[in-house]
N, C-alpha and C positions, 0 to 999 in steps of 0.2 A: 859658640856664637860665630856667625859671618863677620867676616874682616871688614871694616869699612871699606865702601867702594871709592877710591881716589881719583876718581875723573873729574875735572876740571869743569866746572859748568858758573855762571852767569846768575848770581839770584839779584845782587844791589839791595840787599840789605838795608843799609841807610837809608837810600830813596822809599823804602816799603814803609818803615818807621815812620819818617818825615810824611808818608803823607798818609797815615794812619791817623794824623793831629793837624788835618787840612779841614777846614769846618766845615764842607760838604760831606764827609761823611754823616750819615745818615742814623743809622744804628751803630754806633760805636760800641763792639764787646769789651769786657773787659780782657785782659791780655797777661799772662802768668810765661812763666820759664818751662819748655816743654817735659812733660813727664816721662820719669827712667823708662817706663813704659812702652812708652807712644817713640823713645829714641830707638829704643830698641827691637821696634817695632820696624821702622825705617831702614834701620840696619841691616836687621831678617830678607827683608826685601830689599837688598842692593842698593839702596838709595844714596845717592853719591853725597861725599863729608859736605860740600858747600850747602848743598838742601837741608841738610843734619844741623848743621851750625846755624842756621837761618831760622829754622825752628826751637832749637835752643835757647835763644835772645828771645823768642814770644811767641805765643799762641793763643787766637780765643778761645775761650770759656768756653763760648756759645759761638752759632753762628755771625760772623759781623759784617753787614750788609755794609759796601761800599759803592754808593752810587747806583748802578744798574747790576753791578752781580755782590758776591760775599765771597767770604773766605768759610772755610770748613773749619769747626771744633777741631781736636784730637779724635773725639771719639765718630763723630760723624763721617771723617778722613778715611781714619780705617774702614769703619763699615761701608764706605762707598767704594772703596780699591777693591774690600773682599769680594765686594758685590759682582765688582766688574774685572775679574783677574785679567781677561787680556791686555788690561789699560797697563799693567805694572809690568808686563810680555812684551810689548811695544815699547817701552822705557818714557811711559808717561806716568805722574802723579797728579790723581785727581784731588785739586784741593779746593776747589767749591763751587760753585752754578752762578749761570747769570739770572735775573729775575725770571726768565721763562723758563726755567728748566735747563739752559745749555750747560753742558759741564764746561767748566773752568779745569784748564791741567798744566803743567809745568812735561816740558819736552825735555830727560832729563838723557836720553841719547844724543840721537843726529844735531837735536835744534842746540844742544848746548845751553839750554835754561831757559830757552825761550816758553811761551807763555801764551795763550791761547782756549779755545771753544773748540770742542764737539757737538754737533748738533744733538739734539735727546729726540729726535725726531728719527734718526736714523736707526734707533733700534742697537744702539751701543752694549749692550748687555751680549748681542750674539754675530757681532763685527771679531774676525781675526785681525793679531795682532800688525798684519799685513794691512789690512784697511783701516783700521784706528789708525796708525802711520798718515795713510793716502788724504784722509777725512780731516785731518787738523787743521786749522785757521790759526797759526801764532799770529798774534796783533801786538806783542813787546819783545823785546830779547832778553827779556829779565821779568821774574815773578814783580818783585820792587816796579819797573816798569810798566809794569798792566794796574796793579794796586792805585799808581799813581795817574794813571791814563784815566781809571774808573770814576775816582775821583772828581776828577779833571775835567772830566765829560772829552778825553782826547784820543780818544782809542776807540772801535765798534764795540757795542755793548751788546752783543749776542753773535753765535755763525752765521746767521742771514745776513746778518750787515757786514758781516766780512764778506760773504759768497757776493752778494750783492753789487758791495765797491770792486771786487777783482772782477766782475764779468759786465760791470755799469759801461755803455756805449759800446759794445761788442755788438749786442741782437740789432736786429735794423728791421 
């Protein structure tokens, strides 16, 4: 087995919890201790301890829609990472979609835990690991803080509305 990877990254844990029990959530899954499984699944793949631990304290069942995007199962998680291997190449974890399809992913390199959309428009399945980097919109610095943005209604809730507010009053 792979050593766990010990890079230092940003999830806010408490903040993700705390507003998991914020009563705009929408479809609230139910929420279990992550499986030997699915740990050591994350492991396999590099995934750095603070993401590891962060899924340890809970994970849905099911998909759990919060506000405008959700979070990924275990089992959904994996099969969308295997899906998309460059996503885990570029040292992102995809861990769930906004209501239109954009993928939700944790920047678990450069951004340091930040948190953010792919577009599903872009054809992400056959982007290098070079352009998944280029293509990211983090909208938190923390998984916990996007959870709670969604929530919230305080964060863009898809990549257009990111791409949108960074180039709003630029065209003329």
């Amino acid at each position: 087995m792979k050593a766990t990877n010990s890079k230092t990254i940003r999830t806010d844990a408490k903040v993700l919890f705390a507003a998991l029990k914020h009563p705009d959530v929408l479809y609230p899954a139910r929420w279990k201790k992550a499986s030997r499984k699915f740990v050591n699944w994350l492991r396999a793949n590099d995934i750095p301890a603070p993401l590891i631990e962060l899924y340890k304290q809970g994970t849905p069942t099911s998909y759990a829609q919060l506000g405008f995007g959700g979070l990924s199962s275990e089992k959904e998680l994996i099969q969308e990472n295997k899906e998309n291997p460059n996503f885990l190449l570029a040292e992102f974890l995809i861990v769930g979609s906004a209501s239109n399809g954009d993928i939700i992913a944790v920047d678990f390199g450069k951004g340091n835990g930040a948190a953010g959309y792919f577009s599903h428009e872009l054809g992400p399945k056959e982007l290098s690991p070079r352009q998944i980097r280029r293509d990211f919109r983090a909208v938190a610095p923390s998984l916990g803080a996007m959870v709670l943005g969604l929530v919230k209604d305080s964060v863009p809730i898809d990549y257009y509305w990111t791409w949108s507010q960074e180039n709003e009053g630029r065209a003329q």
